[in-house]
C-alpha positions in Angstrom: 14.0 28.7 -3.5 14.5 31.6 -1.2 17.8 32.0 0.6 17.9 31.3 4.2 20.7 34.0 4.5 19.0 37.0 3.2 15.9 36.0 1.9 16.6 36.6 -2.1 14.7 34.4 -4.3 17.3 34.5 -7.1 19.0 31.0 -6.2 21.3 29.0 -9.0 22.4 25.5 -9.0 25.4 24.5 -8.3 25.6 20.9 -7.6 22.9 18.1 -8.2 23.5 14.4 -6.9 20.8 11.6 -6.0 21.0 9.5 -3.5 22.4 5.9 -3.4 18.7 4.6 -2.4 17.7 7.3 -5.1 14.7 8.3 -2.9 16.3 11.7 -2.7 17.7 14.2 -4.1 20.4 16.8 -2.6 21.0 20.2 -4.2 24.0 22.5 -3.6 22.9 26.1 -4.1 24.1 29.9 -4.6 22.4 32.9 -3.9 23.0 35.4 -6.9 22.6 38.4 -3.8 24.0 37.2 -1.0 26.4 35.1 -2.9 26.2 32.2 0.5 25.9 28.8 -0.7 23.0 26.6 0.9 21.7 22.9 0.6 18.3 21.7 -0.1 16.6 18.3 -0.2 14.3 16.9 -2.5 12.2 14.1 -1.8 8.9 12.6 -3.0 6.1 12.6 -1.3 3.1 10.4 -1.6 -0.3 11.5 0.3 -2.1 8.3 1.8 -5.4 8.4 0.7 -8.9 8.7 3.5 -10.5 5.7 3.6 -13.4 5.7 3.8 -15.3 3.7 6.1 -19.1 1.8 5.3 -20.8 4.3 8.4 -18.8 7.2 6.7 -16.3 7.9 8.9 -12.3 8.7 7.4 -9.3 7.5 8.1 -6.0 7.7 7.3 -4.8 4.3 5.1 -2.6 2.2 7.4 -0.5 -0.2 5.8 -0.4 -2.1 9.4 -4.2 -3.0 9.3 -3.8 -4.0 5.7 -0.8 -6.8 6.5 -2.8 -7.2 9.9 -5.8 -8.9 7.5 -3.3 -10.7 5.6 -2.1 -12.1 8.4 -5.4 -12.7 10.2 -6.1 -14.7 6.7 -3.4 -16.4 6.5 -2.9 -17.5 10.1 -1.2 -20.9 10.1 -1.5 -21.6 5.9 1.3 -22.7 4.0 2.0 -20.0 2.0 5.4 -17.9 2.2 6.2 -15.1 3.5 7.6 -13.4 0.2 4.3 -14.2 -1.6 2.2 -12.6 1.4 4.7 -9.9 1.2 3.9 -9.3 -2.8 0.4 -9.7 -2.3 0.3 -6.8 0.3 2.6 -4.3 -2.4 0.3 -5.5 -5.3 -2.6 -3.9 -3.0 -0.9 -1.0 -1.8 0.5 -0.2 -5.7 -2.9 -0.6 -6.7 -4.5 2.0 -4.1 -1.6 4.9 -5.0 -1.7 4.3 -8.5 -5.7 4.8 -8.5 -4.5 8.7 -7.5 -7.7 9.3 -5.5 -8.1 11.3 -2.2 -10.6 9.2 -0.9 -10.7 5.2 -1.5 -13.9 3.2 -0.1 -12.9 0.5 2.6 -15.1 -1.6 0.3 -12.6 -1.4 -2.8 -9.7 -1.8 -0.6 -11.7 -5.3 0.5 -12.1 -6.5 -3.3 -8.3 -6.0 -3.9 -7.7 -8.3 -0.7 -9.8 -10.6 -1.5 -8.5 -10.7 -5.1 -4.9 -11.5 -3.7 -5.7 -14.1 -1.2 -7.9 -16.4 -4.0 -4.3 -16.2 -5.7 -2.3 -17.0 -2.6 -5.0 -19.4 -0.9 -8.4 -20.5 -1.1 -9.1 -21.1 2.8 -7.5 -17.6 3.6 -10.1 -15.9 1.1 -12.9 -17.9 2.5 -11.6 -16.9 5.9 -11.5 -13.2 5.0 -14.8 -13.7 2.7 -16.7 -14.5 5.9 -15.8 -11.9 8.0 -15.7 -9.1 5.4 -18.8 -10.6 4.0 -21.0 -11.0 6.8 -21.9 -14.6 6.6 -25.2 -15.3 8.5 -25.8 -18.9 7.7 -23.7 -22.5 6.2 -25.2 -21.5 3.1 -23.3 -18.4 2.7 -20.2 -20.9 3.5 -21.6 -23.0 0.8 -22.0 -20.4 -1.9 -18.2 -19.5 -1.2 -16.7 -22.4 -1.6 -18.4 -23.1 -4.7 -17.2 -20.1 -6.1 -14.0 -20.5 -4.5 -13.4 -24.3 -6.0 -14.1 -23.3 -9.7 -11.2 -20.8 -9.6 -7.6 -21.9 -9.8 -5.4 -20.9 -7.5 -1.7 -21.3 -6.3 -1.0 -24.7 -4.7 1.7 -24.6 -2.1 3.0 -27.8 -0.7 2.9 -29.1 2.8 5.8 -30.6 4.4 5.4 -34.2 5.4 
């Protein structure tokens, strides 16, 4: 670490304390030629991966059009908010912890789809269809008779 006094690149540590969030970390410091005492900041930082769309074209991941799809899904099901909520980490975990640059829009898909069979089966038929490209009932029909020999979590309506 250079020193924003004089430029020297002979720094020592004098202090170290992390956050309360612990997302960062600040760092008193000394120059050894200067002798001034500076502060730095160290925080992590996580690159977003390019997705990468089915006619080629990148973009950066957005967490908004994920939760947007989730929502879309979901619309008016009984399923709560903190599950939907989990569902959309488990994804996002699950794209970062790959470690990949680039991450097809097509594997992104899977993983939603994966999460909403757990959270609901007319949500994933819902997304199914659309991310699918249904033509015809029979697409429908092959769906549901996927969809109906998986279990699934059973939320309760109110009466």
């Amino acid at each position: 670490m250079k020193c924003p006094f004089c430029k020297g690149d002979i720094t020592q540590v004098v202090d170290t304390r992390e956050s309360d969030e612990g997302d960062h970390v600040r760092r008193r410091r000394r120059c050894l030629s200067c002798d001034k005492r500076f502060t730095t900041y160290e925080i992590v930082e996580l690159r977003r991966p390019q997705v990468v769309k089915q006619n080629g074209m990148r973009s950066e991941f957005d967490e908004a059009k994920l939760r947007t799809s989730f929502n879309r899904a979901l619309h008016k099901r009984p399923v709560p908010t903190e599950l939907v909520d989990t569902a959309i980490d488990q994804v996002i975990q699950k794209i970062f912890a790959l470690g990949e640059r680039e991450i097809g829009s097509r594997q992104i898909g899977e993983m939603v789809m994966k999460e909403l069979l757990k959270l609901d089966k007319v949500a994933y038929i819902r997304f199914a269809s659309v991310y699918k490209s249904f033509q015809d009932v029979g697409d429908f029909t092959e769906a549901i008779e996927a969809v109906s020999k998986s279990p699934a979590r059973r939320t309760r309506r109110k009466p």
